[in-house]
N, C-alpha and C positions, 0 to 999 in steps of 0.2 A: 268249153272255155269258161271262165271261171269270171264273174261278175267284177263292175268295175269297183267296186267299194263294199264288202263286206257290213249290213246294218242289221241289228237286231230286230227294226221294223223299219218299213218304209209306208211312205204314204202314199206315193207314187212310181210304179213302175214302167219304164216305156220297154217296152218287145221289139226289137229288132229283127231281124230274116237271120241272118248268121253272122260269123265274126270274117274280119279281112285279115288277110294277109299282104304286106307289103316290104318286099326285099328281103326276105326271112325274117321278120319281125309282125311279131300276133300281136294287135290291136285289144285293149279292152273293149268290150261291149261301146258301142257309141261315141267311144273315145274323140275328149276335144280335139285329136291329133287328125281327125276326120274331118270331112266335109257337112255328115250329117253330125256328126257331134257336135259341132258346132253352131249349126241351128237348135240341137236340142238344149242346147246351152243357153240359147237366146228367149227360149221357151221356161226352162227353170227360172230365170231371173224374174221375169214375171210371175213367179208362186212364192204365196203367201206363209212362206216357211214351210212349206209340203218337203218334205225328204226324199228327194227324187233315189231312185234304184234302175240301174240299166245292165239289159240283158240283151240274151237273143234266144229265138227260138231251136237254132239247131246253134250248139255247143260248140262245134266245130268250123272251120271254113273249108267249105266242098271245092277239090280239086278236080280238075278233067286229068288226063292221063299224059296232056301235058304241065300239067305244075300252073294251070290257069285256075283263078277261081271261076266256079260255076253257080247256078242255085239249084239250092239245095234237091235232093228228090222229095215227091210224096213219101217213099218209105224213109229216109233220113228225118222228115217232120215226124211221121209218126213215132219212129223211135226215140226221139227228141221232148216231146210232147210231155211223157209222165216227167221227166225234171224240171221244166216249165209249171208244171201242174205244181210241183209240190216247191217249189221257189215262190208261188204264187200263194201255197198254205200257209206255207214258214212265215214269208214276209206278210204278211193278211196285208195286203196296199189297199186303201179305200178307192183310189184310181189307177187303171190298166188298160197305157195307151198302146194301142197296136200299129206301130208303122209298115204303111204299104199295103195292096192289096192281099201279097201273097198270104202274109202272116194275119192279117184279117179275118180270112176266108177261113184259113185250116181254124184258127182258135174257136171263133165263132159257130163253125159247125159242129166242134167238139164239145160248145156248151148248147149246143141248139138253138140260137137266138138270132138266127136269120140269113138269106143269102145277101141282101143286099147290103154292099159294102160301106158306101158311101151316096151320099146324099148330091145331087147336081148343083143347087145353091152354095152348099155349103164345103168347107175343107174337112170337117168330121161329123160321124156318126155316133149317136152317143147309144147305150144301152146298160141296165142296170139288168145285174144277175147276183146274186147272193147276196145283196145290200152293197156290191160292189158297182162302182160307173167302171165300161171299159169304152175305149175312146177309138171309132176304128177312124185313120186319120191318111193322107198320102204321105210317102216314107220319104222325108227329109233329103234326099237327092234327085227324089223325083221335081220337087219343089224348086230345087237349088235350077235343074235345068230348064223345068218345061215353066213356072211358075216364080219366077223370082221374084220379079217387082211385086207379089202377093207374100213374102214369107215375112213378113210383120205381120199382116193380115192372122195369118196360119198360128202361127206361136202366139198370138193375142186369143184364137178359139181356143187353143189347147187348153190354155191357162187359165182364162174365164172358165171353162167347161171342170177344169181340174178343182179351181178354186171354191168354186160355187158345191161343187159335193161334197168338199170334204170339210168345208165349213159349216 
């Protein structure tokens, strides 16, 4: 699935799990037409001119064999992963937020920087690897459900946490 805005660099990336499908019609990455796009929107507004870029980690939206989305496999991340890797070279983003567990886990293992996700206090996990912050964070639907009256909270860490390193 093809990124929601095309930028020569960005300064922030959010990662996503995979793209939706809805009624035959493929969502961009994050898309404000979403529920978590929409939070991540509430999130951007608070950055300091940071050029947000939004993706996802597997390319595609994984189907079951009935035309339901699913998540994704372990081997669909992994085969997913080197485009994510080199989206991540291309765009050099000084921050790389990861929504959700799932997508946490796989990226972070793959740069070896730790199992543990998330922090119990906190809505995100911060971690520097290459002179890059990546932000392992809960994925914006988890938020919307189990967490609401917190997603002001949540989108003020992101964005303090974003703002602060790339300044």
């Amino acid at each position: 699935m093809a990124t929601e805005a095309c930028h020569s660099s960005a300064y922030l990336m959010f990662v996503g799990l995979s793209g939706k499908i809805e009624k035959n019609k493929i969502h961009s990455p994050l898309s404000s037409e979403t529920n978590s796009g929409r939070i991540i929107d509430k999130i951007v507004e608070k950055l300091n001119d940071l050029i947000p870029y939004k993706t996802n980690l597997v390319k595609c939206s994984p189907v079951d064999d009935l035309g339901k989305m699913r998540y994704p496999s372990a081997e669909e991340m992994e085969n997913c992963y080197p485009k994510l890797n080199n989206e991540i070279t291309i765009l050099d983003p000084k921050v790389v937020v990861l929504l959700g567990s799932q997508v946490s886990k796989f990226v972070l293992n793959k740069l070896d920087l730790g199992k543990k996700v998330l922090d119990e206090a906190a809505f995100i996990k911060c971690r520097i690897h290459q002179n890059r912050l990546f932000i392992s964070t809960y994925h914006p639907s988890y938020m919307q459900i189990y967490k609401n009256k917190h997603i002001e909270a949540y989108a003020e860490q992101i964005s303090n946490a974003a703002n602060k390193f790339a300044f």
